[in-house]
N, C-alpha and C positions, 0 to 999 in steps of 0.2 A: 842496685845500690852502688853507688863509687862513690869518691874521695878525689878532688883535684886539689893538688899542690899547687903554689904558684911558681914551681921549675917547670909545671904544666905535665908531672907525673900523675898517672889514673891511675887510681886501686879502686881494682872493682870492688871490696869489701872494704866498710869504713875502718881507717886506724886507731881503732878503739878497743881496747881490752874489757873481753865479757866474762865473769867470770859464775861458771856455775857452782851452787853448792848441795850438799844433802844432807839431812840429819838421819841419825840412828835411832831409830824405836825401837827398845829391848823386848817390849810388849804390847803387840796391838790392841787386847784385852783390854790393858789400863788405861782409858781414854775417859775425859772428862767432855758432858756434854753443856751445851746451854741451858738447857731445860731446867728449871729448879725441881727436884724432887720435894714431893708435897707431905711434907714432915711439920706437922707445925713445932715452931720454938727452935728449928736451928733456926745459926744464924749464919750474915749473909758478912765476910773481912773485907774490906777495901786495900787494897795492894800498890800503894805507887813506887810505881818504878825509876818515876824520873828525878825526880829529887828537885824538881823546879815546881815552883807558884802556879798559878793557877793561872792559867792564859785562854782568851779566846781566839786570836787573829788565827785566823785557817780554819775555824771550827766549823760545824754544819750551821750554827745560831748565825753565826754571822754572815753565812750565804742566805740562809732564810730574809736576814734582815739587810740582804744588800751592800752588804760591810767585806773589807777585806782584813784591816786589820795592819799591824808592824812588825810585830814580834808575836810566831808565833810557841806552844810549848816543843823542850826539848829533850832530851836525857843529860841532865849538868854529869852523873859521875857513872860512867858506862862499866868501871869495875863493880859498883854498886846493885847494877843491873840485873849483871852476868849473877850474882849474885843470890841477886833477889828469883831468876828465872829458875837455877840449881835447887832454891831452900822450895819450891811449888816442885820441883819433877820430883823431890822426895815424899812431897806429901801425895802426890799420887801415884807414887809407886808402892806405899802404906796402904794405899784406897783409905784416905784422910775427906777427899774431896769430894764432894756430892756434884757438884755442879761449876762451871764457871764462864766468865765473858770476858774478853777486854775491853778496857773502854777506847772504843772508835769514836765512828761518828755518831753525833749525839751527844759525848759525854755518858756522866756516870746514868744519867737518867734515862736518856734510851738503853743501855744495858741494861739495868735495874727490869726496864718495862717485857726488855725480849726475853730474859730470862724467866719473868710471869708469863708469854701469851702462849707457848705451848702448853700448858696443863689449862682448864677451862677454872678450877678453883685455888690456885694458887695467889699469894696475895705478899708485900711486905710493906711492917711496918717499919718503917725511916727515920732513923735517928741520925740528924745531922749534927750535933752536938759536938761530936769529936776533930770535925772536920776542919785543918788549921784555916782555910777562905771561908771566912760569915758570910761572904755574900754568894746567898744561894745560887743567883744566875750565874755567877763564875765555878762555884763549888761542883755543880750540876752538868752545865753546859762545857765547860773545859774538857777538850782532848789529849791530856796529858796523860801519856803511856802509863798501863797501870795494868790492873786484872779487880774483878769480884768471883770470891771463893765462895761456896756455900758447906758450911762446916756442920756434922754433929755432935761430935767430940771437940768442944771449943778448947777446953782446956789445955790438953795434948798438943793441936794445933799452933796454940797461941805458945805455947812453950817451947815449939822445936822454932819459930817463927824468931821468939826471942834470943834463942841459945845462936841460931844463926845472923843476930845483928839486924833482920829485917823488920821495917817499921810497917804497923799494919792498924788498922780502924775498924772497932765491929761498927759495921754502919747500920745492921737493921734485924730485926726476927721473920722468920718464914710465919703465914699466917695462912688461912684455908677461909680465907671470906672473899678470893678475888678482887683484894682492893690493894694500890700502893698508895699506900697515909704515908705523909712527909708534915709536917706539922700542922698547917690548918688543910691542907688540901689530901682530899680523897678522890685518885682516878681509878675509874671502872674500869677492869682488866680488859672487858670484852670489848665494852669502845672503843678504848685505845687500840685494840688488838685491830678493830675494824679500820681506823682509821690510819695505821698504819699498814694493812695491808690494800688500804685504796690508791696506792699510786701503782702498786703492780696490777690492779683492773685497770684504770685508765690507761698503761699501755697495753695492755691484752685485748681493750677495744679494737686496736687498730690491727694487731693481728688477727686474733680467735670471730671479731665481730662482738653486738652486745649483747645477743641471747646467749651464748659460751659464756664471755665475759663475766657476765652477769650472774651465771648460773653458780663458775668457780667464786667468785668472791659471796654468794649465797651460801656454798656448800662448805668450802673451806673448813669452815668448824663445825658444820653437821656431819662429817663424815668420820668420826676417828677412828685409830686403829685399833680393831679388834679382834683377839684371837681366842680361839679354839682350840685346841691339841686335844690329839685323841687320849682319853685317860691314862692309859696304861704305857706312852711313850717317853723312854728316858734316854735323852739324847747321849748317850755314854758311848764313846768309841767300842768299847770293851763288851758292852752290853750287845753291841750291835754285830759284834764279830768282825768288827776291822781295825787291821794295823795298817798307820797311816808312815810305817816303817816296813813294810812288808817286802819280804826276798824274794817267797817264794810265787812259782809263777800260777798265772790265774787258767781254768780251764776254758772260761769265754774270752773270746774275744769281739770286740767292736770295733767300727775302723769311724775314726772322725774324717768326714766329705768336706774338702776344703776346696772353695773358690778363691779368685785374686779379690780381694779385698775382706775378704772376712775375719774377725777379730778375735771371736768367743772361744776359738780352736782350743784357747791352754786349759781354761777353766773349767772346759767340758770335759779335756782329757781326766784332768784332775778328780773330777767326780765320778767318772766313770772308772778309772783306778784304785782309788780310793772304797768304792764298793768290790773291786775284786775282779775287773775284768783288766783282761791285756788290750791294750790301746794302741791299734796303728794310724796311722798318720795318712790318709791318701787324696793325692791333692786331684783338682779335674781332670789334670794331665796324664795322669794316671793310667785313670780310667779312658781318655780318649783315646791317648797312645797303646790302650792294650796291655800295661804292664799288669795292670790290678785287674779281677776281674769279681772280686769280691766273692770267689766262689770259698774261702775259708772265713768267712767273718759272717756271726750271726747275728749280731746288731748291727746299725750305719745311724748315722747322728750327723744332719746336716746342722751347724754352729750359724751363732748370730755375727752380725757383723753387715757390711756392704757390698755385697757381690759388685762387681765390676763397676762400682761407685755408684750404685743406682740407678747408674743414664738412661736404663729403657725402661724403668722404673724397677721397684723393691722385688730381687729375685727372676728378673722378665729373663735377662744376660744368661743367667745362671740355668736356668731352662731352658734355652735357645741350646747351651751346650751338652747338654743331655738328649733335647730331641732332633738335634741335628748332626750329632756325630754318631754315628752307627757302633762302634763298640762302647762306648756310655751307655747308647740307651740299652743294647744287647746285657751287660751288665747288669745295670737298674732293673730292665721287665725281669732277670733271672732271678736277683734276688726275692723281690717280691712275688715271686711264682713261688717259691719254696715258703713250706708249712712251718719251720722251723725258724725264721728271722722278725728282729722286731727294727722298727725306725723311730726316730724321736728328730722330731725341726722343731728347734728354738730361733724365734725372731725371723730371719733372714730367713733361715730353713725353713718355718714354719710357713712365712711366704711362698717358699720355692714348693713344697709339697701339695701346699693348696693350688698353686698353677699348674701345677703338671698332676693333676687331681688324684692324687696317691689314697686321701683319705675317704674319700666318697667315689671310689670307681663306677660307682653302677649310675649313679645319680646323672640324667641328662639335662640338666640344669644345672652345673657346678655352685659351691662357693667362690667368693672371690676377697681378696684384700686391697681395699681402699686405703686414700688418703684418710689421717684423721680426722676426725671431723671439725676442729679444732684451727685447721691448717698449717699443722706445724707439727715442730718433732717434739715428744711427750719425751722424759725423763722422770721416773721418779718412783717411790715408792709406795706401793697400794695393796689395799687391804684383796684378796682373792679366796674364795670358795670353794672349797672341791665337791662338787656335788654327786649322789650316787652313782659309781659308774664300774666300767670292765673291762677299763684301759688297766695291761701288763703293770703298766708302771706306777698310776695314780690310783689301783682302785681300790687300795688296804688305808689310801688317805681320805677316802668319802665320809663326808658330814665332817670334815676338820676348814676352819680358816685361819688365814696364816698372812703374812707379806711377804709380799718379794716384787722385786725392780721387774720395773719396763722402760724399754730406751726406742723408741720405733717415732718413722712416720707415717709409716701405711701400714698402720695395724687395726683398721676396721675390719672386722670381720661382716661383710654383706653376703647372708641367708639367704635364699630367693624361696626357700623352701618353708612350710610350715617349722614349728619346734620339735615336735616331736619325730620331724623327720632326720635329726643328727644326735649323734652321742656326745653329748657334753662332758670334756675331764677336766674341763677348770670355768669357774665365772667370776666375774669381776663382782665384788661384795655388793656393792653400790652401784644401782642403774645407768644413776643420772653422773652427769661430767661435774670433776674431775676423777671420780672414784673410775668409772668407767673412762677411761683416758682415751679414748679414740673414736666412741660410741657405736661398737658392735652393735650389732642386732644380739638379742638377746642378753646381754654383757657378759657376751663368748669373750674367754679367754685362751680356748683354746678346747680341739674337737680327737676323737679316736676314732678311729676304723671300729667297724661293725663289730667283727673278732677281738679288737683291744689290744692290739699288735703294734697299732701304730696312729704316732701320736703327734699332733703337729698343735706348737702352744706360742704364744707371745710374750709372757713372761719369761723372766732369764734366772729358770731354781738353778740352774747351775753356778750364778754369783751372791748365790744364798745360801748354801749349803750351814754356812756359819753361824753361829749369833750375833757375832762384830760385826760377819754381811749386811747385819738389817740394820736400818736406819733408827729402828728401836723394837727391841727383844723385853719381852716378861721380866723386871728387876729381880721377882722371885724363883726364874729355872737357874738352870747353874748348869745347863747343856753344852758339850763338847761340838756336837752338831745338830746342823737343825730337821725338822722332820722329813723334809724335801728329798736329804740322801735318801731315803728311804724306798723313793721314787728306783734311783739308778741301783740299790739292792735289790728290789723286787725285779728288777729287769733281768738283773746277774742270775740270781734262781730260779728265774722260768727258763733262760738260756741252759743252766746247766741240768735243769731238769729233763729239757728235750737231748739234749747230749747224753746222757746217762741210758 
């Protein structure tokens, strides 16, 4: 990048001031989603921000219709704004707010619609009456900066709304017949829903192919999240026997295995602290140079992330440096010789254990990890299984399902073997793609050693420990954390049980 003046001075970086910024969230907790919660009779406030008419030029309508437009909307009084933004962070920082959107693109009425298609019986009826533009295709269609609230306590709401000078609109009621009524016209949530998600299959032809394709835009809304929790778990810090302020020091310890590119290192530590183990830090070097030899550490926890950017593909690198430098691998065969160590690969790890066949030693036909099947890198969060098993870590959560994130490209898991020849300690809820995001054989999530020592998974419970973690948690637990720790506890007391 340069910058030529005409003195015919070069700046390699252009003469332009970038300015970064950050805001403060006092409460991760307090976050408001899109999703309308499906309450019928609240109602749904129209919020503008801008204090200007109702404009189309820039909208999505007018790209649709080939228009550009002159004037498009803007913020006329920006002290007005600041304003209006202040009088909403209080109402959820009350937990006032059930729900909310901005209006983007689309206008008020594509908001309106996203905030029905995630729930399947969610619906509202539209009263445009209040709204100072009668003409619905501007009232609707206009992207003039704003927000939609969805309230249960209108009253309360509307009154700190007022005390605070901001002007606001009930524009409609939550209703449970999946329909948005606007005065003669009634849209079917689900159609709309489909027909808004057909332009993300029509590009996913060109990547995934149209049996994939085809399959996600099929499944999409037959797959929803659903959970399980074992009866008797109450995610209570206190319950569980951890201080997430703790001084005093832990009698296990675990050393997180770090390669050049790997990412998951903090989160992992964190979880495994968090239950009560001391957590050291040992990078490959480490281990190659001699310094570590992992003879005091009774877990190892290889973390997700991209070994050496994946060039030889997912974990190859990362295993080349273990079977080819003689004090690594001296290290690694020691640990896993001994009765008393457990292992856990997430992602990256998970890959790397599978190549270097940690989990199935005896099997002369390995498993292996594939590309997706999908051809591309999966992101996202799904629904997952723990099914009976005698894995250390997972096996107190058999017969629970639950969510948690996957972020991989090569996370097929390829079986060559019958089923009943591997220990399964986690499945993907759902066979078929996207629930299955990669399409393992069997929709393995992830497998444990014979003994249940050691455990190699694709999911990433280590950035789920939380209930914020998840993409959507139970509206009715009121959990500290999620069952998953549960996972790196059970590890902590089988460790201190062989120590003892």
């Amino acid at each position: 990048m340069t910058q030529k003046y005409p003195d015919g001075k070069v700046v390699y970086s252009p003469g332009t001031v970038i300015i970064s910024a950050i805001g403060e969230c006092s409460d991760i907790q307090k976050t408001v989603k899109t999703a309308l919660i499906p309450q019928e009779g609240t109602r749904v406030l129209y919020l503008d921000f801008s204090k200007d008419t109702a404009k189309l030029a820039g909208s999505s309508l007018y790209q649709v219709l080939n228009k550009v437009g002159q004037t498009p909307p803007t913020v006329v009084d920006a002290t007005y704004f600041a304003k209006a933004f202040e009088a909403v962070q209080q109402l959820i920082s009350q937990g006032l707010i059930l729900a909310g959107h901005d209006i983007s693109s689309g206008g008020i009425l594509t908001a309106l619609l996203e905030m029905c298609f995630p729930n399947s019986t969610t619906g509202i009826q539209v009263d445009a009456s209040q709204l100072p533009e009668k003409d619905l295709i501007k009232a609707f269609f206009s992207e003039n900066p704003g927000i939609l609230i969805q309230v249960a306590n209108t009253g309360k709401v509307e009154e700190m709304l007022a005390n605070a000078g901001i002007d606001f609109i009930s524009l409609g009621e939550v209703t449970l017949n999946g329909k948005l009524q606007l005065a003669d016209h009634s849209l079917d949530i689900a159609e709309w829903r489909d027909i808004w998600y057909r332009s993300s299959y029509l590009l996913d032809r060109k990547q995934s192919g149209e049996k994939l394709a085809l399959e996600r835009f099929t499944n999409y809304k037959n797959q929803p999240l659903q959970y399980s929790f074992s009866p008797g778990w109450e995610g209570k810090l206190a319950k569980l026997g951890l201080d997430p302020f703790r001084t005093k020091k832990g009698k296990a310890t675990a050393a997180i295995i770090r390669e050049k590119g790997v990412n998951g290192d903090r989160e992992m530590a964190y979880s495994l602290w968090l239950a009560g183990f001391e957590v050291k830090d040992v990078h490959m070097t480490d281990l190659i140079s001699g310094r570590e030899d992992l003879s005091g550490v009774q877990m190892i926890v290889f973390v997700g992330g991209f070994s050496n950017s994946d060039v030889l593909g997912s974990a190859k690198g990362w295993a080349g440096a273990f079977l080819y430098n003689p004090k690594a691998k001296q290290a690694l065969d020691a640990f896993y010789a001994r009765p008393d160590t457990l292992s856990l690969g997430v992602c990256n790890g998970c890959q790397l254990m599978i190549e270097l066949g940690l989990i199935t030693p005896d099997h002369t036909e390995k498993p292996k990890m594939l590309h997706n099947a999908s051809h591309k890198f999966e992101s996202g969060f799904v629904n997952v299984t723990v099914p009976e098993n005698k894995s250390v870590m997972l096996g107190s959560l058999s017969g629970q399902r639950l969510g948690v994130w996957v972020a991989h490209g090569e996370g097929k898991f390829a079986l060559p073997k019958a089923e009943n020849a591997y220990h399964f300690a986690m499945k993907y809820s759902y066979a078929a793609y996207p629930g299955n995001p990669n399409g393992s054989d069997f929709a393995t999530a992830g497998i444990t050693s014979a003994d249940g020592r050691h455990l190699a998974i694709m999911p990433h419970i280590e950035r789920s420990i939380k209930p914020w973690n998840w993409a959507q948690y139970p509206s009715d637990r009121h959990d500290e954390v999620t069952p998953w720790i549960e996972a790196f506890v059970n590890a902590k007391q089988w460790v201190e049980e062989k120590l003892s």
